[in-house]
C-alpha positions as semicolon CSV with decimal commas, in nm:
position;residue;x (nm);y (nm);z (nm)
1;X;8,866;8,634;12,236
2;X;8,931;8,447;12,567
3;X;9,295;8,590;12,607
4;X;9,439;8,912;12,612
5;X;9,775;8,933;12,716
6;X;9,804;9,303;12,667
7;X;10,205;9,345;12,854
8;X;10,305;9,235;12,505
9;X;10,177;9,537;12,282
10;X;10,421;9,828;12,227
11;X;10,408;10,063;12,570
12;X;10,225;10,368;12,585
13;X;10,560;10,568;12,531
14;X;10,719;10,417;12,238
15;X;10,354;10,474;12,049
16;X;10,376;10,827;12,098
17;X;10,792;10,822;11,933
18;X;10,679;10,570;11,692
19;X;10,393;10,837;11,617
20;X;10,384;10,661;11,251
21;X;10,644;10,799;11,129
22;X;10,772;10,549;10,896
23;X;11,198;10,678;10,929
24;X;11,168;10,532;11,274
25;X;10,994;10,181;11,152
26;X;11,367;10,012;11,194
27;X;11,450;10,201;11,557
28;X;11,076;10,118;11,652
29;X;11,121;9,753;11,577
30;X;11,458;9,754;11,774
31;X;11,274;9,948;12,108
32;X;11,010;9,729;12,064
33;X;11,179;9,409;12,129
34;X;11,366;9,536;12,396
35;X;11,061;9,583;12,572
36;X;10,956;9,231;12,513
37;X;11,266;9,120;12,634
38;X;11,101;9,161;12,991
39;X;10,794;8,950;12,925
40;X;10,904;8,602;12,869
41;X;10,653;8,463;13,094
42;X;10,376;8,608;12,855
43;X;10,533;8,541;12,511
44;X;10,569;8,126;12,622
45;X;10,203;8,125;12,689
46;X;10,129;8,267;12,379
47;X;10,405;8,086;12,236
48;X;10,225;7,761;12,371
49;X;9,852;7,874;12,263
50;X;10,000;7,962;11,933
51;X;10,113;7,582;11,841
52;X;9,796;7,434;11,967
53;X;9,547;7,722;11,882
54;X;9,497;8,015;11,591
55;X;9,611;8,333;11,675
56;X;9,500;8,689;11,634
57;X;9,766;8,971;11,699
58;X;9,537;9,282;11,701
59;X;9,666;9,652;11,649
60;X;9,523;9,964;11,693
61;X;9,704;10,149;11,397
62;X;9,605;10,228;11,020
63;X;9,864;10,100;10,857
64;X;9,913;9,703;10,792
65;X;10,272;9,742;10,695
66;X;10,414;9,871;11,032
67;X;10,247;9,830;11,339
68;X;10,324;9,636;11,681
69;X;10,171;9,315;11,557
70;X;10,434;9,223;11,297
71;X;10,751;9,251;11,527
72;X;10,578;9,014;11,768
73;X;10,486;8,778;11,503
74;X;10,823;8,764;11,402
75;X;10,909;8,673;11,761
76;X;10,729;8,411;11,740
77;X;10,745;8,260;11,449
78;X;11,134;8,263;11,549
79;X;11,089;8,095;11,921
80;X;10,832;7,815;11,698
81;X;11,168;7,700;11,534
């Protein structure tokens, strides 16, 4: 790993709502992206490593289905078009 832009995971406080409770997947998803909406400086570089470079979004929960990662993927697969 030689980047780690961690101001685009899901903050500290939405984690603990989110607690995996799968009825607030949809409302997670929403809150997350409003956070993101601040970081536009790191989603272009990752944006710009991601077209030149492989990728690895990395999350620290169990389940593959709905976690941090996928919102942000979708993000960017969006901005690639």
């Amino acid at each position: 790993m030689d980047l780690w832009l961690k101001e685009l995971g899901p903050s500290t406080e939405l984690c603990k709502w989110f607690s995996q409770e799968l009825a607030k997947w949809k409302e997670f998803q929403v809150r997350y992206r409003k956070e993101l909406r601040d970081e536009t400086r790191a989603l272009t570089l990752l944006k710009q490593k991601s077209k030149k470079h492989t990728v690895a979004l990395m999350y620290g929960a169990r389940d593959e289905k709905h976690n941090g990662a996928l919102p942000l993927k979708r993000i960017l697969e969006d901005r690639k078009q």
